[in-house]
C-alpha positions as a Markdown table, in Angstrom:
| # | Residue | x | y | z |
|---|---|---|---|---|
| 1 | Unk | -0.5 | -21.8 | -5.7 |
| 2 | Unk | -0.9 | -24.7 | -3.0 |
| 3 | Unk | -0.6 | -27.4 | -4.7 |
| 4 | Unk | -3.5 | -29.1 | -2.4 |
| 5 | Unk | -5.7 | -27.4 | -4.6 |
| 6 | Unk | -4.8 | -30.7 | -6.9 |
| 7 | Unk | -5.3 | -33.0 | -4.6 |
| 8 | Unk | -8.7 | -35.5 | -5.7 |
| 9 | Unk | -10.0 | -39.3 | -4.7 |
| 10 | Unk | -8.9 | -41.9 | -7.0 |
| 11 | Unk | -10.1 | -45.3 | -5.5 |
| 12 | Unk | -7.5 | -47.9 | -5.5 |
| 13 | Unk | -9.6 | -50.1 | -7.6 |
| 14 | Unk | -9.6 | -47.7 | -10.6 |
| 15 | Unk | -5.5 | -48.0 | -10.7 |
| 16 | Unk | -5.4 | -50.8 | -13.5 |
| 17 | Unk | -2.3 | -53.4 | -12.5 |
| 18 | Unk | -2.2 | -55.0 | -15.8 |
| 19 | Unk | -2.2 | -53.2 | -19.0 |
| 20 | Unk | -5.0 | -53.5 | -20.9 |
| 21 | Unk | -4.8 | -55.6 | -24.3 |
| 22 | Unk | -4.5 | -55.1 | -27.1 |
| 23 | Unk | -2.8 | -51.9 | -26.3 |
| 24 | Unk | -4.8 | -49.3 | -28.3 |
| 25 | Unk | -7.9 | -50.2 | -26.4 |
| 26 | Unk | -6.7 | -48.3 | -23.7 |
| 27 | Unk | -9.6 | -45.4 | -23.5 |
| 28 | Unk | -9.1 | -41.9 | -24.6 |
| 29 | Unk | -10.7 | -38.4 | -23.5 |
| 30 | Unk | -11.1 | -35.9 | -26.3 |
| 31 | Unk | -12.0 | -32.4 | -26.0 |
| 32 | Unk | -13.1 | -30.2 | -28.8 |
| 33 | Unk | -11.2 | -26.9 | -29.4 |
| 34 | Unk | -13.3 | -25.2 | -30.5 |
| 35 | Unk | -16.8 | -25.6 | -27.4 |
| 36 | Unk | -14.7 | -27.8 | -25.1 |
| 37 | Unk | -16.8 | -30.7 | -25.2 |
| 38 | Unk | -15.8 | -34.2 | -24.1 |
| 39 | Unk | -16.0 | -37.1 | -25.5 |
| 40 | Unk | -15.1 | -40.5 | -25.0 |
| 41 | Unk | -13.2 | -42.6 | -27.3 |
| 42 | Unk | -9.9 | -45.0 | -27.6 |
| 43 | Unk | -6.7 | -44.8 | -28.4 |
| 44 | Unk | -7.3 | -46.8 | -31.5 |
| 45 | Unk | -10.0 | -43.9 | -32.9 |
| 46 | Unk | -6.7 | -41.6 | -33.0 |
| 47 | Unk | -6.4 | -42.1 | -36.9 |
| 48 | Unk | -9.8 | -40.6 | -37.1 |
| 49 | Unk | -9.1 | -37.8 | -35.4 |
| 50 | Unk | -5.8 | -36.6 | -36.6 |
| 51 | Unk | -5.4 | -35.1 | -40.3 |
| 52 | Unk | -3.5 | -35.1 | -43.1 |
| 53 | Unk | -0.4 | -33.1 | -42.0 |
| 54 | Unk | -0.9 | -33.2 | -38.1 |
| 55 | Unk | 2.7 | -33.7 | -36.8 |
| 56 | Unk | 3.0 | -37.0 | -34.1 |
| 57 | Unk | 6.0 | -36.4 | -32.0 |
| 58 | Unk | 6.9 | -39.4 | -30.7 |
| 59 | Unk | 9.9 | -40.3 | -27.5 |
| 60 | Unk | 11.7 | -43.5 | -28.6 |
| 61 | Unk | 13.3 | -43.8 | -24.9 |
| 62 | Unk | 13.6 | -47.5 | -24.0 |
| 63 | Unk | 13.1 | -48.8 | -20.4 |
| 64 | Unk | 15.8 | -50.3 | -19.4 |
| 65 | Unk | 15.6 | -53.5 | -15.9 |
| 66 | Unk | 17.1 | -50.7 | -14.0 |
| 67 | Unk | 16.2 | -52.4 | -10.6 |
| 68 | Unk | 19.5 | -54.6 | -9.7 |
| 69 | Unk | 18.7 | -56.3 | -6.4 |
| 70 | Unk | 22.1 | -57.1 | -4.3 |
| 71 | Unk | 24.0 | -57.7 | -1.3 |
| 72 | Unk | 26.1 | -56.6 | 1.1 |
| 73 | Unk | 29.2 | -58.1 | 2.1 |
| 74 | Unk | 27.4 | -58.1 | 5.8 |
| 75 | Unk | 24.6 | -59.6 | 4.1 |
| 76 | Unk | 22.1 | -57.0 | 4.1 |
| 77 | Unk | 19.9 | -56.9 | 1.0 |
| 78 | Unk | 20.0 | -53.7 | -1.1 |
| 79 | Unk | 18.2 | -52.3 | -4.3 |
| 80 | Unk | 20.2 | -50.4 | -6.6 |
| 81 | Unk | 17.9 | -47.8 | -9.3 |
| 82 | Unk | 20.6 | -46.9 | -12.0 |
| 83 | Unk | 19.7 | -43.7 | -13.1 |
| 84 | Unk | 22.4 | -42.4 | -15.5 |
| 85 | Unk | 26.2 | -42.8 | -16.4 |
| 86 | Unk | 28.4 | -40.4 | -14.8 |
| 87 | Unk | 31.6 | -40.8 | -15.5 |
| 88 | Unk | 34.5 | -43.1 | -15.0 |
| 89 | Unk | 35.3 | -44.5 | -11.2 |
| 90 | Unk | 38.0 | -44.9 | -9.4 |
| 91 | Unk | 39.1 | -47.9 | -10.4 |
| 92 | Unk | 38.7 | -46.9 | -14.6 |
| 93 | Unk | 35.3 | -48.9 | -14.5 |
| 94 | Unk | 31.8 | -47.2 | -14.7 |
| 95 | Unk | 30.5 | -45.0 | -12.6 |
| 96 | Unk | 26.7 | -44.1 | -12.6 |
| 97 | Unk | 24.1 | -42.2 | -10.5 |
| 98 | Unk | 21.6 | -44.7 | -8.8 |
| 99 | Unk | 19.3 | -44.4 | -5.8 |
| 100 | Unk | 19.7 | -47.1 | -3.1 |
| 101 | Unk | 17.4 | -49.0 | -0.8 |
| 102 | Unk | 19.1 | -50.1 | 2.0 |
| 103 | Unk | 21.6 | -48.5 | 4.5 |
| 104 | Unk | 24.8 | -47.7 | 2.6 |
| 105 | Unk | 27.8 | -45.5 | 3.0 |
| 106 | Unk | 31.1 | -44.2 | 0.7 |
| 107 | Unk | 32.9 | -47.3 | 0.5 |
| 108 | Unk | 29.9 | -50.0 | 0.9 |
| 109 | Unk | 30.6 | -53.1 | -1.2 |
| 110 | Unk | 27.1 | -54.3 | -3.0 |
| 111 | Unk | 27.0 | -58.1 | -4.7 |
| 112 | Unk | 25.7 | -58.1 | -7.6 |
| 113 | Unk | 25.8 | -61.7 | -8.9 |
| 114 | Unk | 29.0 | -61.9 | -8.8 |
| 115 | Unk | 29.8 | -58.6 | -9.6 |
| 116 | Unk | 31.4 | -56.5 | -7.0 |
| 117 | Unk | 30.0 | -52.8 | -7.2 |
| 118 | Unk | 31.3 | -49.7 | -4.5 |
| 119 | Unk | 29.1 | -46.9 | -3.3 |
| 120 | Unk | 31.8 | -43.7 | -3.9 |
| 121 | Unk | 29.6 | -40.5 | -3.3 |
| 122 | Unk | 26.5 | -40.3 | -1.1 |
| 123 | Unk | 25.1 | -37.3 | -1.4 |
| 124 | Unk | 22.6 | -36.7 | 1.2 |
| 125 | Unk | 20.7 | -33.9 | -0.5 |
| 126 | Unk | 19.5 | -35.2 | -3.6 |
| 127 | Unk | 19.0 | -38.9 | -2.2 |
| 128 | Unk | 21.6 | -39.8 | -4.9 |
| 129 | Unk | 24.6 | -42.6 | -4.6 |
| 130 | Unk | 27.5 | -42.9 | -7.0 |
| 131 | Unk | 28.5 | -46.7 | -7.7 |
| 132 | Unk | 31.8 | -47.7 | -8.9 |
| 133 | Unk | 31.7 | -50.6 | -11.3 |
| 134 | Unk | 34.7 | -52.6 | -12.1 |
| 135 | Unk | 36.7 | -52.0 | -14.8 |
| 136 | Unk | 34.8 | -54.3 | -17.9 |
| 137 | Unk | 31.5 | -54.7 | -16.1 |
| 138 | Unk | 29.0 | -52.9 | -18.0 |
| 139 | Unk | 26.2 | -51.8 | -16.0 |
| 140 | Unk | 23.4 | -52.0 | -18.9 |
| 141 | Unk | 24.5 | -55.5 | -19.6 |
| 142 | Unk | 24.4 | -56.6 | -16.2 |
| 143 | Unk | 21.0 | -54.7 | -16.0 |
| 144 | Unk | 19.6 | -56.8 | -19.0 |
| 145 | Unk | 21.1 | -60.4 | -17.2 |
| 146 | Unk | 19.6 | -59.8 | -14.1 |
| 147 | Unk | 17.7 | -56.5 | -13.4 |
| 148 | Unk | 14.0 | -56.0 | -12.8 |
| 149 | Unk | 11.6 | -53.5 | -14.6 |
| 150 | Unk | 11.1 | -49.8 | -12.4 |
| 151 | Unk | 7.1 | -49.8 | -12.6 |
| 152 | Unk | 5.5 | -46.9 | -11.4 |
| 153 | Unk | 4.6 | -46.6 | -7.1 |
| 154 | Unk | 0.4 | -47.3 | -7.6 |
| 155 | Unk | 1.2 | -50.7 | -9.5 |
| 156 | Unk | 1.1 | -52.5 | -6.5 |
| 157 | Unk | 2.9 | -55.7 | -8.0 |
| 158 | Unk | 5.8 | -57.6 | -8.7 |
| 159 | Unk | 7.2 | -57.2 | -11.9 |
| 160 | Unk | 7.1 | -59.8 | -14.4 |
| 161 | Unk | 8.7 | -61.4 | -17.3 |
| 162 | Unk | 6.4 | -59.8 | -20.0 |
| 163 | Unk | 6.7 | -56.6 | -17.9 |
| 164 | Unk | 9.8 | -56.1 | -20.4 |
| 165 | Unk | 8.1 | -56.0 | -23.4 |
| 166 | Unk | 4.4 | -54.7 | -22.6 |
| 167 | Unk | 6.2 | -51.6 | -20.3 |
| 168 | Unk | 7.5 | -50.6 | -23.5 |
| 169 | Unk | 6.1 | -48.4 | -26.3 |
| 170 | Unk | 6.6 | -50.6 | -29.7 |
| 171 | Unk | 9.0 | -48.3 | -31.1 |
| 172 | Unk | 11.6 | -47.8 | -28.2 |
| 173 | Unk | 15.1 | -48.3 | -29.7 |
| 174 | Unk | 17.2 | -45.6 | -27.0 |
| 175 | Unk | 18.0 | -47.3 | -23.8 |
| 176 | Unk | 18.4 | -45.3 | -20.9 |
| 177 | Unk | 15.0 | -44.8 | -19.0 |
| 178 | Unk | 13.9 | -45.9 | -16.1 |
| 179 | Unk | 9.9 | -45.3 | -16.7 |
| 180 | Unk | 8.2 | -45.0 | -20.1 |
| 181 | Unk | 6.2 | -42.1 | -21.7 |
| 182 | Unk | 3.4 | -43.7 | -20.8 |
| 183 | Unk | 0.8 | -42.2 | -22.9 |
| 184 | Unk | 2.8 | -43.6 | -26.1 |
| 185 | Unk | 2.5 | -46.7 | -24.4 |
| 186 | Unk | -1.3 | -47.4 | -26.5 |
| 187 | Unk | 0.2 | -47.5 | -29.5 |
| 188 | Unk | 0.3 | -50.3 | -31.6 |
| 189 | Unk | 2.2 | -50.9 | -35.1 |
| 190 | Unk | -1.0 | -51.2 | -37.1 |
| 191 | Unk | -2.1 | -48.1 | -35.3 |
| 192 | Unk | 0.7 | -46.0 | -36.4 |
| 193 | Unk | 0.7 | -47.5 | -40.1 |
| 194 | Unk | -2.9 | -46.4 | -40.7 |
| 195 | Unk | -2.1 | -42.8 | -39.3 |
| 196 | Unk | 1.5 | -43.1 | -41.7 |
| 197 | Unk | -1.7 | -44.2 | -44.5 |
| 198 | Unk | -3.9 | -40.9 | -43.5 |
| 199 | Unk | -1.1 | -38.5 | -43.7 |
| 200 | Unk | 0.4 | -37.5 | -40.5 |
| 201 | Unk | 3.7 | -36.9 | -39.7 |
| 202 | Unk | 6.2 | -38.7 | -37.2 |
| 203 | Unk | 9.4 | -36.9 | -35.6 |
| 204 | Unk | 11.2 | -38.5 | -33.2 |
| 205 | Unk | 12.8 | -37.3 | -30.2 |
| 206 | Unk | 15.2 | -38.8 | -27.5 |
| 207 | Unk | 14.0 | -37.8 | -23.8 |
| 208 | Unk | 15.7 | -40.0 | -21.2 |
| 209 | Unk | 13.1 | -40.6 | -18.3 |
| 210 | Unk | 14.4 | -40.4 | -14.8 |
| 211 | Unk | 12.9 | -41.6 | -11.2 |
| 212 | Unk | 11.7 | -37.9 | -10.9 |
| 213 | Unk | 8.8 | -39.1 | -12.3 |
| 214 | Unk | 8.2 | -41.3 | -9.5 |
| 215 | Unk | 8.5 | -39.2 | -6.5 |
| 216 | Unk | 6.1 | -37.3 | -4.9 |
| 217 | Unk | 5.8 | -33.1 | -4.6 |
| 218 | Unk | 7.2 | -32.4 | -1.2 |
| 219 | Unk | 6.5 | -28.4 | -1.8 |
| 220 | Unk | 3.7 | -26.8 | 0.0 |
């Protein structure tokens, strides 16, 4: 399959920048099962169209300001995505997966207000750095004092303060994302009450969201 075949025109000025309040306005395309016709509702109509007994899975990942902006000792600036824990470092502090923006190399010393963090492991094929942390810095602490919110490529913005709370879904609870499930992301408390009123079930799962999600399909 070429995966051209996919390819379609979406004009810039259709890519909202700002979500769209209150959040279950957002619009919703259902198609009928049965003669696969569409019609076009909102995410706030979902109570109507589920039924008693109709299971709502639901990923209760949180975002977390995984976008640390730092220096280097030269001066340089550098952006830092933490991605993921992976292990301990050399120095007994944490060590996590990141990508980096900005020229870097094993043994690169980033600032990170006031924090000095080391680039261990660059590997070149997956993009990926390992950062050293030292010993009693913890990386999602540092991420809530001073990092910035991943949004998504076509949001063509700075992120802001209420980024924190509106690039959320209302029930996130796990830290440890760096993008949302975005479709969750139009669901509001008194939303999910009146479907918890009309019958349908909740399960929750735990799906960590990585930058794959970001990048683009470089396969033909």
């Amino acid at each position: 399959m070429d995966t051209a075949e996919f390819d379609y025109p979406l004009p810039a000025e259709l890519i909202a920048q700002h979500a769209i309040e209150p959040r279950d306005a957002a619009r919703l395309l259902v198609a009928a099962r049965d003669h696969g016709a569409a019609v076009h509702r909102t995410v706030a109509d979902l109570d109507q169209l589920l039924h008693p007994g109709d299971l709502l899975v639901l990923n209760r990942t949180q975002v977390i300001p995984a976008r640390l902006l730092g220096r280097k000792v030269s001066g340089g600036a550098v952006e830092v995505l933490l991605i993921h824990r992976d292990g301990t470092g050399n120095d007994g502090g944490e060590r996590w997966r990141c990508l980096v923006r900005g020229g870097v190399r094993p043994g690169t010393v980033i600032q990170l207000d006031g924090i000095s963090a080391t680039i261990a492991v660059c590997d070149d094929e997956q993009g990926d750095r390992l950062i050293d942390f030292p010993a009693g810095c913890a990386a999602l602490a540092l991420a809530e004092r001073i990092g910035h919110i991943p949004l998504p490529p076509y949001i063509r913005r700075a992120d802001e303060p209420i980024d924190r709370t509106r690039y959320q879904t209302v029930f996130a609870d796990r830290p440890g994302s760096v993008a949302a499930p975005t479709a969750s992301l139009h669901l509001t408390q008194a939303l999910l009450d009146r479907l918890a009123a009309r019958g349908v079930q909740r399960s929750l799962v735990e799906l960590a969201i990585g930058p794959g999600t970001f990048k683009p399909v470089t396969s033909a």
